[in-house]
N, C-alpha and C positions, 0 to 999 in steps of 0.2 A: 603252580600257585604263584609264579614271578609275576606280578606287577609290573605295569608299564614305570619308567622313569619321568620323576616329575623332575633331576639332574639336569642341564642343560645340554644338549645332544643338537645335533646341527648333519645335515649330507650338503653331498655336492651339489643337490639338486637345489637346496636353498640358501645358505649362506654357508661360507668357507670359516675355518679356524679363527682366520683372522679379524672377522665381521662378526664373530659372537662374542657376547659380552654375558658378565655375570647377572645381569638383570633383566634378557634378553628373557625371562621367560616368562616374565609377568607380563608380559603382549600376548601372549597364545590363552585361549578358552581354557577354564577347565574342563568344559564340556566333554571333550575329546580323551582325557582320562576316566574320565567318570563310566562311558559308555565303553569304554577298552574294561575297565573292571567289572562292569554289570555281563558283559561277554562272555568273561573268561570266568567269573564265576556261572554264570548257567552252564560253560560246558564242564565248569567241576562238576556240577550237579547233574550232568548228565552221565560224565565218568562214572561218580558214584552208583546212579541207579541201572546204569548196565551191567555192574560189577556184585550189585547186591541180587540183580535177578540171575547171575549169573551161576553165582554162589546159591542159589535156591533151587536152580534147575540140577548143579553137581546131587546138591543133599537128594534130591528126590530120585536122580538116578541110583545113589547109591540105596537107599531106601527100597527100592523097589529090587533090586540085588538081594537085600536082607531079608523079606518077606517070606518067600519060602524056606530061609530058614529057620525063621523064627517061628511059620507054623508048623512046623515038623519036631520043634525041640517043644512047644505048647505042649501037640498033641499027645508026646511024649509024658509028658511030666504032667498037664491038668487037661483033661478035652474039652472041661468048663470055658477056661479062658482062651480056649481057641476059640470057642464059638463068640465069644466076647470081644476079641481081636476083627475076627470078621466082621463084626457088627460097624466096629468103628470103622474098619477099610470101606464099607461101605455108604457112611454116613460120610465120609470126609470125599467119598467120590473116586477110591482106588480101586483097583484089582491087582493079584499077582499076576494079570497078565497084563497090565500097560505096561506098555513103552514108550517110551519118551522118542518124539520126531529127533533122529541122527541130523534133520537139517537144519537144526538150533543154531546158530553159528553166534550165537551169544556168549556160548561157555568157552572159553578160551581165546577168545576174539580179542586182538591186541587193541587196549585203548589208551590212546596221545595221552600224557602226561601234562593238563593241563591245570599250573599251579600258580594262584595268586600272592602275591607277599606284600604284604603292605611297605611302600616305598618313603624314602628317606624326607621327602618334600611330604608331610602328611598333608596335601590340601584339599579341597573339594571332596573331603571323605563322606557328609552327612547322608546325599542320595546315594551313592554306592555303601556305605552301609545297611540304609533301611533295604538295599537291595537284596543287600546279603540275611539280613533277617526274616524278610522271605521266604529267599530260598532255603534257609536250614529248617523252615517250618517245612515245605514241603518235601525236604532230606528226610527229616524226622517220621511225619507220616507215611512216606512210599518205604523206609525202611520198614517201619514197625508192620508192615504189612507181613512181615516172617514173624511175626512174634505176636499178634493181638492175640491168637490163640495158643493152646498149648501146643507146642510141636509133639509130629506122629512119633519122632525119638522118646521123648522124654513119656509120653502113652505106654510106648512099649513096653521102655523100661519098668514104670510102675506096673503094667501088668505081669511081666518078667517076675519081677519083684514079689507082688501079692502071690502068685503061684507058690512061692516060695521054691524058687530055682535056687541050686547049691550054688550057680556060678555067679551068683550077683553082687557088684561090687556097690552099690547102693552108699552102702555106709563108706566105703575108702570113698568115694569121689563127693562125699561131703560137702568139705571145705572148699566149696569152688565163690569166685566176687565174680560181676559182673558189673563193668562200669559202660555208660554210653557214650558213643559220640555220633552226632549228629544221628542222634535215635537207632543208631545201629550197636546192638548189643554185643561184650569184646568177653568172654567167658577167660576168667583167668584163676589157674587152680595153685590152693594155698600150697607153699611146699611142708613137708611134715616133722620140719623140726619147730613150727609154729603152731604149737596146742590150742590155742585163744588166739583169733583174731581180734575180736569183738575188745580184749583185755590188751592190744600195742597201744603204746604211747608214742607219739612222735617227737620231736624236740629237734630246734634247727640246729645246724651242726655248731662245736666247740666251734672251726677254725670259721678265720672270715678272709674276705680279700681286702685286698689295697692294691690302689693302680700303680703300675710298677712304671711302665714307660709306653708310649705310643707311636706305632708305626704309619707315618705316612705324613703328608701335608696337602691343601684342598687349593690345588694350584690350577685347577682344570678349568673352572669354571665363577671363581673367582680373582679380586684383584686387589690391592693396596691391599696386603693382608701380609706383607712381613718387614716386618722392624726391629732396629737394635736396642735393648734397654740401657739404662746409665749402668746397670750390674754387669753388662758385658753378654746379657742374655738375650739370645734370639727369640720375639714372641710373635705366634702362628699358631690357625685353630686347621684341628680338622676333627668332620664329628659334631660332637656338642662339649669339646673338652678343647680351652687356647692352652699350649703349648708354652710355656717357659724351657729354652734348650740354651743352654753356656755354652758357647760355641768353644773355648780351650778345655773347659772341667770336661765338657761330654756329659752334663749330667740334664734329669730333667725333671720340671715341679709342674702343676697343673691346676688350672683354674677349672672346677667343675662344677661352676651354680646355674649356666646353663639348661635347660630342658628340651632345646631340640637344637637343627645344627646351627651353626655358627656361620653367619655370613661376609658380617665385616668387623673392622678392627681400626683401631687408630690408637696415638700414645700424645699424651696431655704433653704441653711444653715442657715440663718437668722432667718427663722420662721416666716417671714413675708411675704415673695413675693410667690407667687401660681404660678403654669401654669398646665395650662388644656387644653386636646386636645378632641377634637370633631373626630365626625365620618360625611361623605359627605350626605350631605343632596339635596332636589332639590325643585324647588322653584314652586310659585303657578303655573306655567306653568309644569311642572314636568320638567325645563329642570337642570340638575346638579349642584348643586355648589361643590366647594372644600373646603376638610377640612382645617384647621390649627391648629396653639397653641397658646393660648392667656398667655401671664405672666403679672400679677398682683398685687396690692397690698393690700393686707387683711387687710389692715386698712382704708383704703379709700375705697376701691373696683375700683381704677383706674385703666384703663388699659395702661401698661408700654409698652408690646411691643406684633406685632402681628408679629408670624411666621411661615413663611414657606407656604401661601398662594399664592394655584396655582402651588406646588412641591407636597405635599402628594397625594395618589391616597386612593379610597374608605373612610379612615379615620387613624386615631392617634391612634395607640395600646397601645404607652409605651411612656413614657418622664423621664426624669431624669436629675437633678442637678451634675456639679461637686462639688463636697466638700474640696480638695486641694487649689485649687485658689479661697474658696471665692465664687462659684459659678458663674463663669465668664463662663463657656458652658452651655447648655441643650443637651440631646442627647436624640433624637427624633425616634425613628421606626414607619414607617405606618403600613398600611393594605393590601398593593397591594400584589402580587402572590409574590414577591420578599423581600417582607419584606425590602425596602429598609432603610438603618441604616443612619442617616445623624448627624453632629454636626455642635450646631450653634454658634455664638456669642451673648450671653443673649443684651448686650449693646447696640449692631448696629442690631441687627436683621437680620445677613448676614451667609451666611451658609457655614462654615470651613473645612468641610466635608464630602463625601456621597460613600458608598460602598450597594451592594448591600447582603443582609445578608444570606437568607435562601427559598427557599421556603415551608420551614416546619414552622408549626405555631409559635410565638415566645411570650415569656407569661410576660417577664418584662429583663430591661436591667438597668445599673447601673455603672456608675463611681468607681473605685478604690479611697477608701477616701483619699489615701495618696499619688496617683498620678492622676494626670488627662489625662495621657496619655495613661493608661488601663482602659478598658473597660469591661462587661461582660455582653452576652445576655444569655437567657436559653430560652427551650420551649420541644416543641415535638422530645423527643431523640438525643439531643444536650446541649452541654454546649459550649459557644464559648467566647476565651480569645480573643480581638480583641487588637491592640496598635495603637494609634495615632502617628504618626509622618510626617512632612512637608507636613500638609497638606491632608495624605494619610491615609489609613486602613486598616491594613492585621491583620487573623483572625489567630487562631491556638484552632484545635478542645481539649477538653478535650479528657482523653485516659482514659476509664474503664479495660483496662483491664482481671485482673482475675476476676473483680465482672462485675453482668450482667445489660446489659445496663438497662434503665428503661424507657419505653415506655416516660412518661414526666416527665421534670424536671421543676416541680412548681415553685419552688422559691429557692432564695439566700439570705446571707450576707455574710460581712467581718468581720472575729474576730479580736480583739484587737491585736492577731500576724500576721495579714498580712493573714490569711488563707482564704481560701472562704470554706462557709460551704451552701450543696443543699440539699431543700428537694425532696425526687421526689415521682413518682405512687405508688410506692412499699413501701412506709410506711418507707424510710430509711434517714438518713441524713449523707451524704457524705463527708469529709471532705479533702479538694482538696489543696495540697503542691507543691512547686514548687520543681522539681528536673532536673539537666541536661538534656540537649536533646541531643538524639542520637537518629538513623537510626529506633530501636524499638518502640520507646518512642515519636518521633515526631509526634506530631499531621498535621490534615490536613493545610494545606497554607504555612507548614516552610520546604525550600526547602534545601537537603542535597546537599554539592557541592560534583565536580564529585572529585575520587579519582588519583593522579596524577601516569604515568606509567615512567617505569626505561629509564629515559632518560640520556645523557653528564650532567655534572654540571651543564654548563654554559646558558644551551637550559633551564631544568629545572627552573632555576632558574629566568630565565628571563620569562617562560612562566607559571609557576605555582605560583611566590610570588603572585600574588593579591589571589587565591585560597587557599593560606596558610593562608592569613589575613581571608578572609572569611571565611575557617574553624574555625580559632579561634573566631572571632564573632558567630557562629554557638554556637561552646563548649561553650563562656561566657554567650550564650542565655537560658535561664529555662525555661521546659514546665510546667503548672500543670496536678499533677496525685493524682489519691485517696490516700491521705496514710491511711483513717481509713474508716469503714463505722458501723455505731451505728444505730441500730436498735429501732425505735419513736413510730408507728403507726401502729395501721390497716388502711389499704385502703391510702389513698394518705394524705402528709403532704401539705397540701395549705399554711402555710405560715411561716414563721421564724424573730423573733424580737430580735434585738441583745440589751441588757439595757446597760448601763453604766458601772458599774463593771464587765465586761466583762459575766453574765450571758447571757444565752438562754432562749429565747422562742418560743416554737413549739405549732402549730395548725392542728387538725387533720379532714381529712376527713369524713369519717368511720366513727371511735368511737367518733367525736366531741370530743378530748380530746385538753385541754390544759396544755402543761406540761413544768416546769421549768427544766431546765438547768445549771450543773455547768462549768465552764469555760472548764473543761477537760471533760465534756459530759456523766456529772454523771448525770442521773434525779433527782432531790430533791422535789419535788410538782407536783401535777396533778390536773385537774378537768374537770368535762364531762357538759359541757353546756346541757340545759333540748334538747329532741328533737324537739319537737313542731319548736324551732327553726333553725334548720339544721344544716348545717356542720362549721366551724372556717372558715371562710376568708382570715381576716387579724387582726393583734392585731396590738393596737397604746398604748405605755408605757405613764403611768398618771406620775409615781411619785414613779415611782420603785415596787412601790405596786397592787398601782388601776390601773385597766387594761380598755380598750376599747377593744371591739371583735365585728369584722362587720362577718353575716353569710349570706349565703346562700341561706337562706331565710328572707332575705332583712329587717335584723332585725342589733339594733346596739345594744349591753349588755355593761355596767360597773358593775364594780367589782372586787372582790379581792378572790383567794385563800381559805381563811378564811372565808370571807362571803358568798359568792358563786354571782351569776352575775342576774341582774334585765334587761328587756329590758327598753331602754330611747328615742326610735326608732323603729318604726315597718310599716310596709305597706302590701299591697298583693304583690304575688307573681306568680298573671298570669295577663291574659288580663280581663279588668274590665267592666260592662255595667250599673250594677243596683245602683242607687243614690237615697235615701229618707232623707228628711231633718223631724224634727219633727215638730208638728202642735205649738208647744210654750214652747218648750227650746231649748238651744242652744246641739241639740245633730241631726245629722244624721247618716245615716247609708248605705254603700256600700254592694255588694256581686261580685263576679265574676266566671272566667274559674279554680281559687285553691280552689273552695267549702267553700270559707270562708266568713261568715256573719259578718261584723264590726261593732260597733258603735263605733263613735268619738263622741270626748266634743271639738265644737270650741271654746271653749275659754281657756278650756285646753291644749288644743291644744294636746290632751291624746288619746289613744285607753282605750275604758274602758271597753268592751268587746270582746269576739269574739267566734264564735263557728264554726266549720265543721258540713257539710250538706254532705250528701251522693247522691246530684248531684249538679251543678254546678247554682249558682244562676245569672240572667239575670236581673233582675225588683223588683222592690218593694214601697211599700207605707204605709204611716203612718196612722190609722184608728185615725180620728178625737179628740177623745178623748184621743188620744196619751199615750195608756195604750200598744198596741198590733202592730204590724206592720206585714204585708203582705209580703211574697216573693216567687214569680213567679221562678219556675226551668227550665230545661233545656228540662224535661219530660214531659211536660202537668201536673206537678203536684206542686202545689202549697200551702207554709203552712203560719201557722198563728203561730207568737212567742210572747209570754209575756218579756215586755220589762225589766222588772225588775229580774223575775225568770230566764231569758232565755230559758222557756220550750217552746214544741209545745203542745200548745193548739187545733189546728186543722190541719187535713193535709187532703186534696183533690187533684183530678187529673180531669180535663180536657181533654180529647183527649189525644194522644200521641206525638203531635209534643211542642216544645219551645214555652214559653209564653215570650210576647215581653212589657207587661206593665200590671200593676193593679193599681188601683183608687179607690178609697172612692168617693162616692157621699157627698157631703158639709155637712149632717147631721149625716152621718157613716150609716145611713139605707139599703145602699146599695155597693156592690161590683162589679164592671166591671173589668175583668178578659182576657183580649184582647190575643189572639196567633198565633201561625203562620200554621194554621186550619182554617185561613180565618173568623173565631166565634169569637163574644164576649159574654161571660157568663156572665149571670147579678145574683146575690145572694143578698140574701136577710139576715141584718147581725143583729143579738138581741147578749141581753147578753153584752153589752157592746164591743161586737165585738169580741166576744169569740164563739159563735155560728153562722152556716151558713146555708142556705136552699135554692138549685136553684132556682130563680125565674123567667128565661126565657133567651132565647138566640138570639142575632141576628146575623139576616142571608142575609147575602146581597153581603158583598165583595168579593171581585174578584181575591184577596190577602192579602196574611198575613199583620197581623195587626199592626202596628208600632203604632202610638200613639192615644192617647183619651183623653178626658176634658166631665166635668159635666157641666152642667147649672147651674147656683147660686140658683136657685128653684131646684134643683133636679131629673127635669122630661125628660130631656133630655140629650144624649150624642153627641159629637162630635167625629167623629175618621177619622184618614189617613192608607192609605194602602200600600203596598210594590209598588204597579202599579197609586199611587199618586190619589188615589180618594181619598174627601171627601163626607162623607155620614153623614148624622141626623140621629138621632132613639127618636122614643117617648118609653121611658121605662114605664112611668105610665101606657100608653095606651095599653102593651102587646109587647113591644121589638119591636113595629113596625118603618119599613124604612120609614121617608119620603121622599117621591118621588118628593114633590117642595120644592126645596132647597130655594126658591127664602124666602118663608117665615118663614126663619133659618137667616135672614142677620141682625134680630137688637136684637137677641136674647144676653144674659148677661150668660160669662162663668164663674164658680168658678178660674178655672185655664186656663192659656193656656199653654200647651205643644206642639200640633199639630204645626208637621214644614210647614204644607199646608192650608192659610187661609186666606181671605182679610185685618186683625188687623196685619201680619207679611209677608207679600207677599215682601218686601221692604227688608226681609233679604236673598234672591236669588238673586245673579249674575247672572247676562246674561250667560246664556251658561253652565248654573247648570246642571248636569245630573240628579238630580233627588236626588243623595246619597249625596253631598255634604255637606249637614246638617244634622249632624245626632241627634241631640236635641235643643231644647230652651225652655225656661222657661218665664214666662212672674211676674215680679216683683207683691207681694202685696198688692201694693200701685198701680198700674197698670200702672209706671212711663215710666215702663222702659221693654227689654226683651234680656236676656242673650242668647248668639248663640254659638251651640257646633258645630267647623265645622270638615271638611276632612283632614284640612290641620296644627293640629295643633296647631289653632288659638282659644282661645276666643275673641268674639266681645261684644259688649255692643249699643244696638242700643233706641233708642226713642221709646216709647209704646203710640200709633200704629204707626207702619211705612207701611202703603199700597202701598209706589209708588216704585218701582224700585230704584236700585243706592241709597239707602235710606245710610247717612253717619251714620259714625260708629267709637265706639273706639278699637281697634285692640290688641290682646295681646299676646304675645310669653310666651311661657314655655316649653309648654308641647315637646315629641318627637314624638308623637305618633300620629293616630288619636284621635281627643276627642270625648268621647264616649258620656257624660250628665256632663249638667250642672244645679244648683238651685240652687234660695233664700234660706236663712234660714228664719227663721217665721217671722225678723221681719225687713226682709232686709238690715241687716247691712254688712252680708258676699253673695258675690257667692263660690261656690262651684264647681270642674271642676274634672271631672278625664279623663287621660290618656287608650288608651284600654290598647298599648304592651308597655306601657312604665310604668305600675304599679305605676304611678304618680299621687296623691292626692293635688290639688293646691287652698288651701283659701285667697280669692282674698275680702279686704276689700272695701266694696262699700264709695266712699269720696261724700260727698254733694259738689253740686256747690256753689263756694264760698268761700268754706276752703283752695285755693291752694293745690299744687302740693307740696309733698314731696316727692313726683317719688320712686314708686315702679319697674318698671321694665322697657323692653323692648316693649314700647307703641308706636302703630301712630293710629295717629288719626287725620281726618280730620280737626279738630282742633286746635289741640297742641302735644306736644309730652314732656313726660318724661322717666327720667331711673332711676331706683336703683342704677346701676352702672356706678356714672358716669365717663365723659370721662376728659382728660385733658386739 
């Protein structure tokens, strides 16, 4: 159910690292996402209906198994309702002698794992929605084709029944709910310390969360997006939540009024006031919202003014302060095909001005420090000098000239003379002077008047002066042109920091070099950041000395020169699935689509290790005695890491398709090893969990394996499937299926992760598809169960919540879909990640009772707080 990426993603085949820019993807159709989701949802829906005929064909074999014994136990006990049995075998079109064709190859047929998720850029969703509505209509009616009439089970039984057979459990299997998803009916039996269903009350839970701290920075794919405040605090978004981090305290606060992710960033002359603009998100209906730009106040986290709401199209690429007056505009460029350029009034929130800019992509724009009434935008093979006046906007292209254009123009500043200096593609930085314009030299928008012909004086004179003024306005007008060009980098310069005494500083693509600058464009220092962590970004000046470098790979370095640079900051750098907390420290451990294996210290709030895997990890879990931990690949192949060495200990494969979860049984004795092969491997684990030996496999579903849970004894498993069954298995007894679920309903789980259950049935919406949930965790303490949903949200609900509508605390952060959430060992933190938004969110659980010190953007049927609050 993964969704294509609307993230910015680039091969060899088209443009390199260096050549892609954060705005680089509002040039591509959305067409080409749209039709990638209409795709991959038919073949969900054709997953689905070969799994539900599948499961149709199992019941009638078995069915047809039953038959003769059920007429022989009739005959036995009434000859009446035998003859009554027949009747209907005969009306429904059976006999005890069919058999079903052996050359079915429907029933147990492995089918791809094909799963859509709604992705972090929600754009162009309205046609792939109505597509999807659709198709869950005709989900609904090809399912319900097993249920429009009464099944020949539920016949039997009542006729069983009215016989009055001794052995009828009629009355025990009662208490059975049945909820649907996508028309497929999920039969879930009450357990029996529960006399009244009809009489629970739901109530969302005493505790709430607050966001604790956040893992990761959005350096991949964006740029000017880190700066020092006057407080000493580094501010950077990733997600839909900017980042305030105290680079000495180590501590960190957060601005959460955001609603989808966070694109760009800039800090007011002051040093105090922020504005951040978002990119368009759409809401739990998938129907669109609009972006804006929020300006704020980093000492409060107020929000001062919201702008431009219901003007931007797609989202906010670029924002900028004037510096002349004080900071009295912002100048805003969206995302739409036109890149439209607008100026606001920071005060009133009223928009001063708007031209349309470019349709080529535009990568950052910037006020003239010393005037407010120049402007300058760059991007894909453009430089454009724009002038404000009454009101209005006219552009005048940069002129290369004898030097050759350069496919992009990264980034700018102004030197201390007024100059503008660009880095671009080609590793070079450009140094742009204003010189007369003339008829050669005029760039594009400055129009030459016409030249006047031999006329009387007096005609002349009366018909050419205003054209003579205009010329000379013309001549007193200056274009800029290259006057120097100094050769920086291999591969693309991403960024340029101007310090105070008029120094340079350049960041390179390519060679990751950071190299100092003397005011005349002498190099004086260099240094090559390790590669592990990618290419230069953007640099933010500490102190003339100590530097901040946000990269590439979404990492933030301090340091100097001299010292050379530490990470303070780091995250993944793709879409993320796999979440293991440890069994009793404060340590768990992520994997994802960049092959990278993490542990975090929450309470360091630290990466303390990390290693590359040579396929991508999906799943993992902590072997009980919290020596070793488990991680399910991409491959069917699956290793075992020592927590401490960071070696592999063990490495096995499974099948060849992707493993979708692994478990410890409550003792570490065993490993269940669930994939999308429709199997769950069970091993049998010595050695402290350092040694493995299959110990049997189950075989029953009908689809790949999404989640599973042990018994608190160890003997049995619980698991769901991509086609929403749940099944038992007795693993002591030899991997076997049980087939009556009914006497699985008062059974006691080690954990629950399974998003299909009667203890969690109450965290589906009406009108769920099925994917909407793609984890939860159930607290402990057994208080409580954290819900990873579709859309974005972590929930927080009551443990058990069995009824429908069951309320809930709601929580904003993330951009993305959330992929998995968990407790740590001892329930003080949940834990949330992002898939496409490579966002790591530690959410402190608060007891009832402690109040609200509002972490974030909460509602909740209940109450509601905020991190940032309002005025």
């Amino acid at each position: 159910m993964r969704a294509s990426s609307l993230f910015s993603r680039t091969t060899s085949d088209t443009l390199s690292l260096d050549d892609v820019s954060a705005g680089s993807s509002a040039e591509y159709p959305d067409r080409v996402s749209v039709m990638e989701g209409r795709l991959q949802l038919q073949e969900n829906e054709i997953t689905l209906l070969k799994s539900s005929l599948a499961d149709a064909l199992r019941r009638l074999r078995l069915h047809d198994q039953l038959i003769p014994l059920l007429k022989q136990q009739l005959i036995a006990v009434n000859p009446a309702a035998a003859r009554v049995l027949n009747q209907v075998f005969c009306s429904d079109g059976f006999s005890s002698s069919r058999k079903l064709s052996s050359s079915s190859a429907l029933d147990g047929t492995h089918h791809p794992a094909t799963r859509v998720r709604r992705n972090s850029e929600k754009l162009a969703k309205d046609p792939q929605e109505k597509t999807k509505k659709r198709l869950d209509k005709k989900a609904a009616s090809s399912a319900n084709l097993l249920t429009r009439s009464p099944s020949l089970e539920s016949r039997t039984k009542d006729l069983i029944a009215s016989a009055g057979s001794p052995g009828s459990r009629r009355g025990t299997q009662g208490q059975s709910i049945k909820m649907f998803i996508r028309g497929r009916p999920i039969t879930m039996y009450v357990p029996s310390n529960i006399q009244n269903y009809d009489d629970l009350r739901m109530e969302p839970p005493v505790e709430k969360l607050e966001l604790d701290w956040v893992y990761g920075y959005r350096g991949r794919d964006c740029r000017a997006n880190l700066y020092l405040l006057a407080s000493g605090e580094a501010v950077y978004f990733i997600a839909c939540v900017v980042v305030l981090y105290h680079i000495n305290n180590r501590t960190q606060r957060h601005y959460s009024k955001h609603t989808d992710c966070v694109r760009c960033l800039t800090i007011h002359p002051d040093k105090v006031r922020v504005a951040s603009g978002q990119t368009a998100g759409v809401d739990k209906d998938g129907k669109p919202l609009q972006p804006y730009v929020h300006i704020w106040d980093s000492s409060t986290l107020i929000t001062l003014q919201q702008i431009g709401l219901g003007t931007f199209e797609r989202g906010v690429g670029s924002v900028a302060f004037s510096f002349a007056d004080s900071g009295a505009f912002l100048c805003v460029i969206d995302d739409s095909n036109e890149h439209m350029l607008s100026v606001w009034d920071c005060a009133k929130g009223t928009k001063h001005a708007e031209v349309k800019s470019t349709n080529e992509a535009v990568f950052t724009v910037e006020f003239n420090p010393n005037d407010s009434t120049n402007i300058i935008t760059c991007g894909k093979s453009h430089v454009y000098f724009w002038t404000l006046s009454a009101g209005s906007l006219t552009k005048k292209q940069g002129i290369f000239g004898k030097y050759k254009k350069p496919k992009f123009i990264q980034c700018f500043v102004f030197s201390l003379t007024g100059d503008v200096l660009t880095g671009d593609s080609e590793g070079n930085i450009l140094t742009w002077g204003k010189s007369p314009g003339d008829v050669k030299t005029l760039g594009k928008g400055a129009k030459v008047p016409p030249q006047p012909t031999m006329l009387p004086d007096s005609i002349a004179v009366t018909l050419f002066f205003p054209l003579a003024l205009q010329m000379c306005e013309t001549c007193d007008n200056k274009t800029f042109q290259i006057m120097r060009q100094t050769r920086a980098h291999d591969g693309s310069v991403f960024t340029l920091c101007m310090l105070q005494g008029g120094a340079l500083l350049s960041g390179g693509g390519k060679d990751r070099k950071i190299i100092r600058w003397s005011a005349d464009l002498a190099p004086e220092r260099e240094c090559e950041i390790p590669e592990k962590f990618g290419a230069v970004r953007c640099i933010a000046d500490v102190d003339g000395e100590e530097l901040l470098v946000g990269t590439t790979r979404n990492a933030i370095l301090r340091g100097t020169f001299s010292d050379g640079f530490v990470a303070i900051v780091q995250g993944h750098v793709d879409e993320m699935w796999g979440l293991a907390t440890h069994p009793s420290q404060d340590v768990f451990l992520t994997c994802g689509h960049d092959r990278q294996v993490c542990v975090w210290n929450t309470e360091e709030h630290k990466l303390d290790w990390c290693t590359t895997l040579e396929e991508y990890g999906l799943c993992a879990d902590f072997c009980p005695n919290g020596a070793v931990v488990s991680v399910g690949l991409s491959t069917g192949r699956w290793l075992v890491l020592d927590l401490q060495t960071k070696d592999i200990v063990s490495d096995y494969t499974d099948g060849n398709e992707q493993l979708s979860v692994m478990r410890y049984s409550t003792d570490g004795s065993f490993l269940a090893v669930g994939s999308h092969d429709n199997f769950i491997y069970i091993y049998n684990v010595t050695e402290s969990g350092r040694r493995y030996s299959r110990y049997g496999k189950c075989n029953g579903h009908s689809s790949f394996i999404t989640h599973l849970d042990w018994s608190k004894d160890g003997k049995y498993i619980m698991s769901n499937s991509g086609d929403y069954e749940i099944l038992y298995w007795d693993i002591a007894g030899g991997c076997k299926l049980l087939r009556n679920r009914y006497e699985s309903k008062d059974r006691e789980w080690a954990s629950y992760t399974c998003v299909l259950g009667f203890h969690v049935m109450g965290v589906w919406l009406e009108g769920s598809d099925g994917t909407d949930i793609n984890a939860l965790c159930r607290s402990h303490n057994e208080r409580m169960v954290a819900v990873a949903d579709d859309f974005c949200k972590v929930h927080l609900f009551q443990y058990p919540c069995p009824k429908p509508k069951a309320p809930n605390h709601s929580y904003e952060g993330h951009g993305s879909h959330v992929t998995n959430v968990r407790f740590t060992h001892c329930d003080s933190h949940v834990l949330s990640m992002g898939g496409k938004d490579t966002c790591i969110l530690q959410w402190r659980v608060k007891r009832g009772g402690t109040g609200d010190s509002g972490g974030d953007r909460l509602h909740s049927s209940s109450s509601t707080s905020t991190s940032s609050p309002e005025p």
